[in-house]
C-alpha positions in Angstrom: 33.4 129.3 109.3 35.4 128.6 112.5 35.0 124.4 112.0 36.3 125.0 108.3 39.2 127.4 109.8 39.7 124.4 112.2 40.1 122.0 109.4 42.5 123.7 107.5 45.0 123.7 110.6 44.7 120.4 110.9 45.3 120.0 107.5 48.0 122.2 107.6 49.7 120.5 110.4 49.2 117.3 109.5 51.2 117.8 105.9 54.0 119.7 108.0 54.1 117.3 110.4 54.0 114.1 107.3 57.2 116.6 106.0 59.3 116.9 108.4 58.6 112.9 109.7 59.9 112.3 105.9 62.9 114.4 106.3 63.9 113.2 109.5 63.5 109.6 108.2 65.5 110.9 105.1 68.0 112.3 107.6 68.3 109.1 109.9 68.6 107.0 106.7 71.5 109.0 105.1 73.1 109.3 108.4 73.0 105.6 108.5 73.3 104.3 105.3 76.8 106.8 105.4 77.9 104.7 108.5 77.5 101.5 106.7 80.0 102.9 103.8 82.2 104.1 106.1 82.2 101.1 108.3 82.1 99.0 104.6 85.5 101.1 103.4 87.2 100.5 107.2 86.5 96.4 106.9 87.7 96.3 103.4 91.1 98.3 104.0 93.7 96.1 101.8 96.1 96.9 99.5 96.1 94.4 96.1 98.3 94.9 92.8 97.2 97.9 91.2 97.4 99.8 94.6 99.8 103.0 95.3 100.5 105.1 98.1 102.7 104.8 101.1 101.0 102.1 102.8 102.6 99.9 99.9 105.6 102.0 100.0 105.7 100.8 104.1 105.0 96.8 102.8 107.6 96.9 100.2 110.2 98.1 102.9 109.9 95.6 105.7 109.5 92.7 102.6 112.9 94.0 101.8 114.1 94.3 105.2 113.6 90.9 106.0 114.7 89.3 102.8 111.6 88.9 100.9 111.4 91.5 98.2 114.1 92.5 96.0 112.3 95.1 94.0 112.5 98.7 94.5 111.0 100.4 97.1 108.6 102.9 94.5 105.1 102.7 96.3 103.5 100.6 93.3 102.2 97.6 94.2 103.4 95.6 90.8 103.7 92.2 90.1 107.4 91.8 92.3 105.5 92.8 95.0 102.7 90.6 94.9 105.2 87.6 94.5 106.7 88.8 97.6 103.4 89.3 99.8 102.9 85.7 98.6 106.3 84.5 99.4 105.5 86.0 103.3 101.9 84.4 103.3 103.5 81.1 103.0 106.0 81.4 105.3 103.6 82.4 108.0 100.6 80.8 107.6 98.3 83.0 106.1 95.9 82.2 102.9 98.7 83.1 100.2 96.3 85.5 98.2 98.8 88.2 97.5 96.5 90.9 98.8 97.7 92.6 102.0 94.3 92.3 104.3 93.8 92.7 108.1 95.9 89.6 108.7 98.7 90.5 106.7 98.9 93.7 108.0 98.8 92.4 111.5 102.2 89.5 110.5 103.3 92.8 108.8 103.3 95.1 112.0 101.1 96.9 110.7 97.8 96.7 112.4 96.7 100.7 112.2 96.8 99.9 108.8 94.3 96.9 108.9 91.8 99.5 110.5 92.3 102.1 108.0 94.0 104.3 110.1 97.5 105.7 110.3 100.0 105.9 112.7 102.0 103.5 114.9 100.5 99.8 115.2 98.2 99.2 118.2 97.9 100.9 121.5 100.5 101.2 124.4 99.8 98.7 126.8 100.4 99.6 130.4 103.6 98.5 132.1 104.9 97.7 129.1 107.7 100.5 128.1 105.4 101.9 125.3 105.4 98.4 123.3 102.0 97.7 121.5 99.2 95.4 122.3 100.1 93.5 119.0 103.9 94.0 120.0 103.3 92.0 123.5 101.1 89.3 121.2 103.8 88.6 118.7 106.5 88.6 121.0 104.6 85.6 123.4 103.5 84.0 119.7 107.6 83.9 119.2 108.7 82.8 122.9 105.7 80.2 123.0 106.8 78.8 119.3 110.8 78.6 119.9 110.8 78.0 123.6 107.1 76.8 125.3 109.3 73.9 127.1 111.8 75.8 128.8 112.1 77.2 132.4 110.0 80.4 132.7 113.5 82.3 132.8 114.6 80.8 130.2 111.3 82.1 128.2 112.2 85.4 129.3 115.5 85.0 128.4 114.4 84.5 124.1 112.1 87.2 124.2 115.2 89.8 126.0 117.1 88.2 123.2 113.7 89.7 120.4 113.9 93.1 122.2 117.9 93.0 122.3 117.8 92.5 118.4 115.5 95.7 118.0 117.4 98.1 120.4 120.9 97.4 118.2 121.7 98.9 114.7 122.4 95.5 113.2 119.2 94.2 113.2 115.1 95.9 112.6 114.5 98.1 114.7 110.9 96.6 114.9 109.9 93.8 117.3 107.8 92.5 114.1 110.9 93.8 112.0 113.2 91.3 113.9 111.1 88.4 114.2 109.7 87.8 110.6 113.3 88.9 109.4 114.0 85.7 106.7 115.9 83.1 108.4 116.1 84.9 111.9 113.4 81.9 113.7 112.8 78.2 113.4 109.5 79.0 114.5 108.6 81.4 111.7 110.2 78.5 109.8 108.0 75.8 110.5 105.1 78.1 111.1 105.0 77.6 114.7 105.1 81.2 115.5 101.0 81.0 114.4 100.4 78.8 117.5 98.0 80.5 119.9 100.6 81.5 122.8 99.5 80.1 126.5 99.8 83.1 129.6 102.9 82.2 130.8 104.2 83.3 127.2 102.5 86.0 127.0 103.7 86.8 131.3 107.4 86.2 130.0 106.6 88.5 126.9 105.8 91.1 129.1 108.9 91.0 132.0 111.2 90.9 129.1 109.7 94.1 128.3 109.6 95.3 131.7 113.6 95.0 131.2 114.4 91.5 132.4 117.0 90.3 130.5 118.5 87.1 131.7 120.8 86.7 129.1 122.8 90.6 130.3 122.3 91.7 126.3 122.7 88.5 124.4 121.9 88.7 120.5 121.9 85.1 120.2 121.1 82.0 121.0 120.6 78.1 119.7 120.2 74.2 121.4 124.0 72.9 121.4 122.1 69.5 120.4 120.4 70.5 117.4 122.1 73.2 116.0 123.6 73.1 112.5 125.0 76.1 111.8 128.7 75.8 112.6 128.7 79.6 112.6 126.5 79.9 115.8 129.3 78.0 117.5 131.8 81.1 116.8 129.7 83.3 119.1 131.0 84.4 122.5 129.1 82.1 125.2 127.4 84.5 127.9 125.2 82.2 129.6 123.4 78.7 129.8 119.9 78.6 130.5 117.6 75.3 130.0 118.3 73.8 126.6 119.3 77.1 125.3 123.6 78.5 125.0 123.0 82.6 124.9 125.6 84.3 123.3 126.8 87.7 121.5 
């Protein structure tokens, strides 16, 4: 009697034991195979025609902004605004797909976005007055594509010029805003601005946002030699530097 009363314990533990193993595999599985969704959703964040919401709504608003959309700004990601995402993939050197993926988002300003997430784009960087990782990148992407050959002040002095742009009312209020506005760079232009930027750019990028400003507020500037706008010639002259006239 006391082996068979042994036996059934065993028994008895053994199928709880073969249970709760199953469950906790169950568990670990679910636990895991939800993590793969999630992470699966986060990688495949994009918004594509057909989409709605206020991501799009965000998209459609700097596309305007900066002269590539002329649509209305309803949150509806039609055909006009496909044509427009299109129009800025072009221009800036990304596969011209019309879907609004991580690197769109990212030429966009809009890199919380590109995680799934909300909320302003990137994280402060330190010494920086509160301007974003991504903020620090593009601006050295801009100084390295319109002035790589110029004194190290001068480089400083077209990235003050950027940050001068998005502190007045007539221009985006958005160092992204500013630079990808249509017509605003000859490196956006000529896709230079997708050059990887050296560290001295990317040192200048971040003293101009220390508050260096060689050019004392200068909105403007242009190469005397190869300018062609007769209107840039109009502006008040503030200061020389390298190659570069820096006006206002």
């Amino acid at each position: 009697m006391m082996k068979r009363s042994i036996r059934v314990l065993a028994l008895s533990l053994t199928l709880a034991a073969a249970v709760s193993g199953g469950a906790a595999f169950a568990a670990r599985r679910y636990i895991s195979e939800g993590q793969a969704v999630y992470g699966m959703a986060e990688e495949a964040a994009v918004l594509k025609q057909g989409s709605t919401g206020s991501e799009v709504r965000t998209v459609q608003t700097k596309l305007k902004r900066w002269g590539y959309y002329d649509g209305a700004i309803d949150g509806i990601y039609g055909s006009k605004t496909r044509k427009a995402v299109v129009y800025f993939q072009k221009k800036n050197g990304l596969a011209a797909d019309g879907i609004v993926g991580k690197k769109t988002f990212a030429a966009l300003g809009m890199m919380n976005e590109a995680n799934g997430s909300s909320g302003s784009s990137g994280s402060s960087v330190s010494g920086t007055n509160g301007y974003t990782s991504a903020d620090v990148y593009l601006l050295a992407r801009c100084i390295y594509g319109e002035a790589r050959g110029e004194c190290y002040e001068g480089q400083v002095a077209v990235g003050a010029v950027v940050l001068n742009r998005v502190k007045s009312p007539s221009f985006p209020n958005t160092v992204s805003g500013v630079i990808y506005q249509k017509g605003a760079f000859t490196a956006v232009d000529d896709g230079q601005i997708n050059l990887t930027p050296n560290q001295t750019a990317i040192n200048a990028a971040k003293d101009a946002m220390n508050g260096w400003d060689p050019t004392y507020g200068c909105l403007y500037y242009y190469n005397p030699v190869t300018a062609t706008s007769q209107w840039i010639f109009s502006r008040e002259t503030v200061t020389t530097i390298g190659k570069h006239v820096f006006a206002i």
